[in-house]
C-alpha positions as a Python dict, from the first residue, in 0.01 Angstrom:
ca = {
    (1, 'X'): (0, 0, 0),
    (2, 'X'): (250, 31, -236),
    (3, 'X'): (323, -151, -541),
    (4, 'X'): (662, -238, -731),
    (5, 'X'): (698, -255, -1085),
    (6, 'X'): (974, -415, -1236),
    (7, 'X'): (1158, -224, -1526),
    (8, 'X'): (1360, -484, -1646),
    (9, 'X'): (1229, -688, -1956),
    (10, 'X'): (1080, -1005, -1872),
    (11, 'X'): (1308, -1199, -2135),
    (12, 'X'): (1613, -1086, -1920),
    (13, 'X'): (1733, -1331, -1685),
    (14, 'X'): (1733, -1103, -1295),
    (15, 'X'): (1998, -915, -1205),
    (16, 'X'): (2218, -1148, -1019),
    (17, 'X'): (2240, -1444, -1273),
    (18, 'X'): (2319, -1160, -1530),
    (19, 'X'): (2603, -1051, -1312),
    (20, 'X'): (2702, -1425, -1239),
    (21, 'X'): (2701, -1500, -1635),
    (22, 'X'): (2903, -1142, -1696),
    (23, 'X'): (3133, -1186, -1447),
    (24, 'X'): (3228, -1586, -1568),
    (25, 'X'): (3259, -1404, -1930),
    (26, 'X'): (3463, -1198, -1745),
    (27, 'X'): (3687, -1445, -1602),
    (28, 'X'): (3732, -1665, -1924),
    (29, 'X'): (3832, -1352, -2131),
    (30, 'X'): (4124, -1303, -1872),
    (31, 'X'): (4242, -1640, -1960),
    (32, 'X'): (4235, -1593, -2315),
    (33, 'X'): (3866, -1611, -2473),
    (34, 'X'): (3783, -1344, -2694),
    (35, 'X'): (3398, -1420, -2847),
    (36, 'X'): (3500, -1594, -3153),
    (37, 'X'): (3649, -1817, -2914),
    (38, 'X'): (3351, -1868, -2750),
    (39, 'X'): (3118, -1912, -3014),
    (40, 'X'): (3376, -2202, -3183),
    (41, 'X'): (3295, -2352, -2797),
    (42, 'X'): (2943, -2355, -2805),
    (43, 'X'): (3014, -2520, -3212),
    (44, 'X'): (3221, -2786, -3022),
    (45, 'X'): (2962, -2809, -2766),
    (46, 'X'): (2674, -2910, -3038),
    (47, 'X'): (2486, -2571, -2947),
    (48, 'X'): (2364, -2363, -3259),
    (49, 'X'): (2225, -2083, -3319),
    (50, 'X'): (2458, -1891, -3089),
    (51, 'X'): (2533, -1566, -3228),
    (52, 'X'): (2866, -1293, -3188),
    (53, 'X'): (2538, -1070, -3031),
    (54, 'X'): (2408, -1338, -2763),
    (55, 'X'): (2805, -1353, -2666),
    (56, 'X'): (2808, -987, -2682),
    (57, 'X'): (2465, -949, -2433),
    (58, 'X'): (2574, -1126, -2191),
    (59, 'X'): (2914, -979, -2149),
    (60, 'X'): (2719, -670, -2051),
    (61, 'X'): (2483, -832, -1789),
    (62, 'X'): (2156, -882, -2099),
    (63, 'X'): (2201, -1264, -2091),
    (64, 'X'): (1819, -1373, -2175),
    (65, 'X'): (1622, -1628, -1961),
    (66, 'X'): (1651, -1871, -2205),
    (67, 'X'): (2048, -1861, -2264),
    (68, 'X'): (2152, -1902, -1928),
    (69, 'X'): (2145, -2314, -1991),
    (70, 'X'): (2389, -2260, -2248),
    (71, 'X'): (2656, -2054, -2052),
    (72, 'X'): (2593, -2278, -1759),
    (73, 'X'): (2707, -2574, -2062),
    (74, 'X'): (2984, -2350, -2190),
    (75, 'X'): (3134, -2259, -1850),
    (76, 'X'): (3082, -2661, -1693),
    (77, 'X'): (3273, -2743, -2011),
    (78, 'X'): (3548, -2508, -1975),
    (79, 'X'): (3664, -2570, -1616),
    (80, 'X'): (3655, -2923, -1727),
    (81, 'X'): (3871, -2871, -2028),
    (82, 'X'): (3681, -2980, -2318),
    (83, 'X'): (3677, -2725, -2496),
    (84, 'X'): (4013, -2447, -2536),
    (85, 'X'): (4047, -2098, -2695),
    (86, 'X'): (4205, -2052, -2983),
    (87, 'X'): (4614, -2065, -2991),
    (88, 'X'): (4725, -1712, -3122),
    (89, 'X'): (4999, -1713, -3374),
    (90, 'X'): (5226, -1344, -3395),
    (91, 'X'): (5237, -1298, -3794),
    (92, 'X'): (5595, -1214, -3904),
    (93, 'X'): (5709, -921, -3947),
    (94, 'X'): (5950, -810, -4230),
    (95, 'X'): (6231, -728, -3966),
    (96, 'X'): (6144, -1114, -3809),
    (97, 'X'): (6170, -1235, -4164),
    (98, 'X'): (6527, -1033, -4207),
    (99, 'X'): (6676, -1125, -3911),
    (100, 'X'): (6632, -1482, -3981),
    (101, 'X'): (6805, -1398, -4364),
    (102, 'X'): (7083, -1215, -4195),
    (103, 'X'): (7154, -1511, -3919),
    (104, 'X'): (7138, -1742, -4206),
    (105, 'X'): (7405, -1496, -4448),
    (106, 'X'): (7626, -1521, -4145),
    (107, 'X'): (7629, -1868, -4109),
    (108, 'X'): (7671, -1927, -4469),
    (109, 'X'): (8007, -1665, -4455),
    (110, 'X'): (8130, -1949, -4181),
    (111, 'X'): (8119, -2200, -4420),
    (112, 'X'): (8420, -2311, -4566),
    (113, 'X'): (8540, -2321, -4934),
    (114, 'X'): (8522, -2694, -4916),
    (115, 'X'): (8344, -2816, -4653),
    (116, 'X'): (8379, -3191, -4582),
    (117, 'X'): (8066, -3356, -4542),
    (118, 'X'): (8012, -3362, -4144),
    (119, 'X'): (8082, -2983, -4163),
    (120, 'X'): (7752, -2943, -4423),
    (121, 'X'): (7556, -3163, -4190),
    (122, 'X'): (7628, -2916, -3940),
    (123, 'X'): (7581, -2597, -4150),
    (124, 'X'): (7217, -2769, -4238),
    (125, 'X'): (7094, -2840, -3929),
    (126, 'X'): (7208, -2503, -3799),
    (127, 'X'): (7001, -2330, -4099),
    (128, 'X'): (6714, -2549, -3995),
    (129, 'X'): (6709, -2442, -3607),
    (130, 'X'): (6697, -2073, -3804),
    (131, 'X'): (6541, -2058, -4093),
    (132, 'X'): (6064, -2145, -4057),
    (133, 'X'): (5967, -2459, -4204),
    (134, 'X'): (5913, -2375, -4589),
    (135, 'X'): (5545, -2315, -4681),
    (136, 'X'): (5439, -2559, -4914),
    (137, 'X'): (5167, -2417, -5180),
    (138, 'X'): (4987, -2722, -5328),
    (139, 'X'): (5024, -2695, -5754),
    (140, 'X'): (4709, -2663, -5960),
    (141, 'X'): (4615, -2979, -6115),
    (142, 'X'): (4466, -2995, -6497),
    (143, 'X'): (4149, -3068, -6355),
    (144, 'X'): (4109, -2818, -6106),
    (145, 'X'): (4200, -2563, -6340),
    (146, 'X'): (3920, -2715, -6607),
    (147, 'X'): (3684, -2704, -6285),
    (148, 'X'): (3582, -2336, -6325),
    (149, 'X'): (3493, -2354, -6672),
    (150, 'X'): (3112, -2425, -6761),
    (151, 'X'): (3015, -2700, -6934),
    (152, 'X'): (2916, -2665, -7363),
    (153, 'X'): (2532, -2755, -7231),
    (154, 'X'): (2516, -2466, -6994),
    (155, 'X'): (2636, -2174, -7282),
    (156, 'X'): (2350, -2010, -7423),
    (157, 'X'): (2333, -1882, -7795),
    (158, 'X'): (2379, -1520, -7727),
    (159, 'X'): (2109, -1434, -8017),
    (160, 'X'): (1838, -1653, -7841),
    (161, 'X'): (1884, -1665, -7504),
    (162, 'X'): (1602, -1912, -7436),
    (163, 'X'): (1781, -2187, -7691),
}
């Protein structure tokens, strides 16, 4: 008679749904998922206390027993479209940033010495298709800058610090 033992650890889900769960991670990282992605999902989803390392397991075929509802959620909810990866935005580079300056120098050089006011209507929306939208930084208020300070009841005589 002979007996076999399974090696795997009981709190791993079998062989095939580990392999069914990789190979969907698989699939959703081709179209664009990278684990952050995933774990803002499950957020969206109302799932918690998914971590990068659960995300991480079962990309490699160690999805637990217990997590295999959860991908079943995540996956159901992607191929129904609730829930998207992230949009990546390309930073700008400093030769982006001075191409833009040097289209915009040449336009200005087109311009006129006294452009009538249909021409500068032009000129602007021509800068606009060129130049980013501006980046707007917000200016500190009087109270936000008082904000950080501690209050007069929360110093502490420096001679007595219990006073």
């Amino acid at each position: 008679m002979t007996i076999a033992l399974s090696t795997r650890n009981p709190a791993y889900a079998t062989e095939e749904q580990a392999k069914q769960v990789a190979d969907q991670m698989s699939k959703i990282a081709d179209a664009g998922w990278t684990r952050p992605d995933v774990l803002a999902a499950f957020g969206q989803l109302d799932v918690n206390g998914v971590t990068d390392s659960v995300v991480y397991r079962a990309q490699r075929e160690k999805v637990h027993t217990r997590e295999l509802e959860i991908f079943t959620l995540l996956f159901d909810a992607i191929e129904a479209g609730k829930v998207q990866p992230r949009v990546k935005s390309r930073k700008l580079k400093i030769a982006d940033v001075a191409d833009k300056a040097y289209q915009a120098a040449a336009l200005l050089a087109t311009l006129g010495e006294k452009p009538k006011a249909a021409e500068l209507q032009a000129f602007v929306e021509q800068l606009r298709a060129i130049l980013p939208e501006p980046k707007v930084d917000e200016p500190e208020t009087d109270s936000d800058a008082e904000g950080d300070q501690p209050e007069d009841d929360d110093q502490t005589d420096g001679d007595n610090p219990e006073a």
